[in-house]
N, C-alpha and C positions, 0 to 999 in steps of 0.2 A: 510518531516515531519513538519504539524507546530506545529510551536513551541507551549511547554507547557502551558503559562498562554493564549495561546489563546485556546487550548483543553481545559483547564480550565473554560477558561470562557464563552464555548459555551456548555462543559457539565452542567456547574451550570444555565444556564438561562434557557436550554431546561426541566433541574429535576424539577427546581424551576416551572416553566407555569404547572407543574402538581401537584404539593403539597406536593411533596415529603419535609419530615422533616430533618432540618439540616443534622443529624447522617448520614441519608442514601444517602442526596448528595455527604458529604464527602467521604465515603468509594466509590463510582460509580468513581468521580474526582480522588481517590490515584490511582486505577486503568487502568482507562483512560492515565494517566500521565505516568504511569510503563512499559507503553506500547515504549514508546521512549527511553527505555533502550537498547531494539533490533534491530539495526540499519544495519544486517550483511547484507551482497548480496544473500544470500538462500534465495529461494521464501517463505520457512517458516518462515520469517521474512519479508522481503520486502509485501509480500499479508497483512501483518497484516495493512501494510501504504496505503493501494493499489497499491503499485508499483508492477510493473514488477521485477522479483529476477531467479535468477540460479535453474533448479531443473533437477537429472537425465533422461535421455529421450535418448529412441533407436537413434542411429545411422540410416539414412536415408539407407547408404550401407552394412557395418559390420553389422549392425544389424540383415540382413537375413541370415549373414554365423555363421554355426554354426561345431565347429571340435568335430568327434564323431572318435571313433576306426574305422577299415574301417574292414574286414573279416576275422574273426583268422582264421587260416591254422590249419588243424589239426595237434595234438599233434604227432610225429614219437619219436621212441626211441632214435634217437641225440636228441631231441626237449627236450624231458624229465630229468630231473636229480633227481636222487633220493636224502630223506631228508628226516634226522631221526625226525625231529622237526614237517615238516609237510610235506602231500601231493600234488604232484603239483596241480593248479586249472588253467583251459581252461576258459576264457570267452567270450563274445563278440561272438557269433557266425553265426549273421546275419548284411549284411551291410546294411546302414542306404539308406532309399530310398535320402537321399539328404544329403549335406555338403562336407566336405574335406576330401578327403579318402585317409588315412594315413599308410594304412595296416592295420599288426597288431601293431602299435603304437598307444599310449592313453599318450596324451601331458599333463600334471597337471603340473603349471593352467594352463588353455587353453588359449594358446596365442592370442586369438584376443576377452577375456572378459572384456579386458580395451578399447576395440577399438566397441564394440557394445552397448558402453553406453558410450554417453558425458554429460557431465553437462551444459546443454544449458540455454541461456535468455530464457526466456517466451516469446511468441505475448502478443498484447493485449489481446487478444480473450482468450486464456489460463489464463492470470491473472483475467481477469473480472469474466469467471467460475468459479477460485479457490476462488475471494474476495467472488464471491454469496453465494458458499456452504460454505466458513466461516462466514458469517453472517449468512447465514439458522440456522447454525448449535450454535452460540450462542446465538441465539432466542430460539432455543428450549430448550438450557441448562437453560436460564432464566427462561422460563416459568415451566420447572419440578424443580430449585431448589426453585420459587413462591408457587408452589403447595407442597411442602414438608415444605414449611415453613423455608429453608434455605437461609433467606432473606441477610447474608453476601455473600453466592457463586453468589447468583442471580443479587447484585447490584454492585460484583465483575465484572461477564460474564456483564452483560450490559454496564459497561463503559469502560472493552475494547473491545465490539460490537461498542460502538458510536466512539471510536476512528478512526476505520478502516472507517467509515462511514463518517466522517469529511474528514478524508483524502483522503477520493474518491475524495470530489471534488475539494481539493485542489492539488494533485497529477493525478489524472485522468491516472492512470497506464502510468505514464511513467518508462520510466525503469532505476533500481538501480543497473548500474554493479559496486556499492563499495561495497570494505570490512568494513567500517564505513566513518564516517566525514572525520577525516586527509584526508582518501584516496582518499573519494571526490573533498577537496579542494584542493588537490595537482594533481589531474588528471582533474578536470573541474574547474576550477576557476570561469569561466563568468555564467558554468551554475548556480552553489554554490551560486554566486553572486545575482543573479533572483530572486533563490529560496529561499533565507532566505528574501529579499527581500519584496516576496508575501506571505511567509507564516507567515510577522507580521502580517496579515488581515490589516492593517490599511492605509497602503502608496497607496496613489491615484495617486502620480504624482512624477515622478523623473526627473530631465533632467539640461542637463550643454551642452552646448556650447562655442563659444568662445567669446559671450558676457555674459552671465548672468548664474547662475545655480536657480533652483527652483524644492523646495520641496513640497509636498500636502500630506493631511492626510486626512481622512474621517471613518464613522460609520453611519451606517442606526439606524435612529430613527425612523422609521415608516416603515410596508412592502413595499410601494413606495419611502420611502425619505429619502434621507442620507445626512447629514450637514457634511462640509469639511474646512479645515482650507488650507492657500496656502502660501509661503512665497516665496520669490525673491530679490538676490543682485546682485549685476554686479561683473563679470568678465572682467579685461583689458579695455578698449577702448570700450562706447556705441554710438558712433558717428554716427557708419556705422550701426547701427538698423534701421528694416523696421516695427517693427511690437512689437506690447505687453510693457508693461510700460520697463520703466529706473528706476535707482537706486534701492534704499533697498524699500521694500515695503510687503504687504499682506492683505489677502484678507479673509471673510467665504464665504463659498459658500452652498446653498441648492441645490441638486441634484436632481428631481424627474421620477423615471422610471427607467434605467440600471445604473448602480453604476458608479460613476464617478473611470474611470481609467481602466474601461472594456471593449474599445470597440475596438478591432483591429483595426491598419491603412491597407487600403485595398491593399491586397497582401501578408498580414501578417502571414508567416506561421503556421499552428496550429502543425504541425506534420501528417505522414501517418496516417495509419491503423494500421500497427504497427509498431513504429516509436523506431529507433537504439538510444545511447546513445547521436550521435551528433546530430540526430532532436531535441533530449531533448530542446537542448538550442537553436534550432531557434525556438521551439514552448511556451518557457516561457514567460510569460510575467510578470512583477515585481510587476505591479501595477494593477495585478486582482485579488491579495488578496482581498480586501473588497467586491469582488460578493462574491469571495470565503465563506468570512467568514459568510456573509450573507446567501447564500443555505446549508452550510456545519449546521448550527443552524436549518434551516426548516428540515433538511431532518434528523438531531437528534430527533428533536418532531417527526417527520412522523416516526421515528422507534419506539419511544416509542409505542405512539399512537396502533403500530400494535401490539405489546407486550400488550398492555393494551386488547384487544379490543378481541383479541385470550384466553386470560384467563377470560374478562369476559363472553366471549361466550361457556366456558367448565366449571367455576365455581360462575358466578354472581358477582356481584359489590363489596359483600364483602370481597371478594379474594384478589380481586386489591387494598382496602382499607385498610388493615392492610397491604399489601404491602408498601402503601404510611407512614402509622406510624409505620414500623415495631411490630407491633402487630402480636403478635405467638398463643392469645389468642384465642377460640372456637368461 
């Protein structure tokens, strides 16, 4: 999840490039932000981050056995006992073309309904479908509570639609098997480590050795160009250095074209297709927040934009414009 003032501040710059008025940034931002209250391993939560999360899902083998009574015997007079309360009742009278045939036995509960449903991780592929149909699905809430004039539910549903939308590409469904943080940082440390990491949006460059450590920061001033700051002090003994400055030092740098901090060393794992909890952390990398934060901002305008562009093609310009000053006005 990244972090809040960087949702923040990529929901406020994409509301703002469209002219939305103070009031209604703010409420789209409390929402957007609300959204990192839910941090469980359920895919009802984890989809919201685009992560990968737990949801029921058949059993590959239990799932096809299913226990049914298997052929009642007819009732004989030992079979029967009489009862002032009630009359006996015969059921089950045909066996089931398939399952476990038990006789006349009827198991309640059925011993194998805990064993034809597990609570599985997601693939990628299941979570990408479930993120799509959640965002389908709070575009189209937006666009009916715009058209009703319900412009708090609307700019509610839109910022945490952008949420989930930032966090695709910050997260890129990898998968969340915690129960929250603690349990993160105490079952993956190095991934935890990564991933707060990149999801300041801003760290270009981390590194320690056993001569020097250095840090790097950057942000895109331009859709090509990012200005970055770098700093470096020595560690122990720089005697035996072959290469890059000595002592305390730094540096700005301009960047033009892929963000500095993004570009894999070749070999570098990204993760399968649908990659387990421990590819997580061969596939993070710390210091591609700043692409991150850079397309996770394009692709909030690219949502608006489609939320814009769909209502003014079913209601006209002025729909979308009292949208933008919340005017409820005719």
């Amino acid at each position: 999840m990244a972090i809040v003032p960087v949702h923040e501040a990529i929901t406020r710059e994409a509301l703002n490039k469209f002219g939305f008025v103070p009031q209604a940034v703010d409420i789209a931002v409390n929402a957007n932000a609300a959204v990192d209250k839910k941090q469980g391993d359920d895919a009802s939560e984890t989809n919201l981050h685009s992560m990968r999360g737990y949801f029921w899902n058949s059993d590959p083998v239990f799932g096809r056995l299913n226990v049914r009574p298997g052929q009642q015997q007819p009732a004989t007079r030992l079979s029967v006992r009489s009862s002032k309360s009630a009359a006996p009742v015969v059921t089950g009278t045909q066996s089931p073309q398939s399952g476990i045939n038990l006789g006349p036995l009827k198991l309640l509960p059925d011993p194998l309904s805990s064993m034809s449903k597990t609570y599985r991780l997601q693939t990628e592929d299941q979570a990408k479908e479930a993120v799509k149909a959640l965002l389908d699905q709070a575009k189209r809430d937006v666009i009916q509570a715009v058209l009703q004039k319900d412009y708090d539910r609307a700019l509610t549903r839109l910022g945490e639609a952008l949420h989930t939308v930032q966090d695709r590409v910050f997260h890129n469904f990898e998968p969340w098997p915690y129960k929250d943080i603690p349990d993160a940082l105490m079952k993956s440390p190095s991934y935890m480590m990564c991933h707060a990491l990149r999801d300041l949006g801003y760290i270009s460059k981390v590194g320690v050795d056993e001569h020097q450590f250095a840090l790097g920061v950057a942000t895109r001033v331009d859709p090509q160009l990012y200005l970055g700051a770098e700093a470096f002090g020595p560690i122990g003994q720089q005697n035996s250095m072959t290469g890059g400055f000595r002592g305390w030092g730094g540096m700005l740098t301009l960047t033009l074209g892929a963000a500095p901090g993004s570009m894999r060393t070749p070999g570098q794992s990204t993760g399968g297709s649908n990659p387990g909890p421990d590819d997580a952390i061969l596939s993070c990398l710390g210091t591609e927040g700043v692409a991150d934060k850079a397309k996770a901002t394009d692709d909030s305008k690219q949502f608006i934009e489609e939320v814009e562009e769909e209502i003014e093609s079913a209601q006209g310009g002025g729909t979308w414009d009292n949208f933008l000053y919340l005017k409820k006005g005719s």
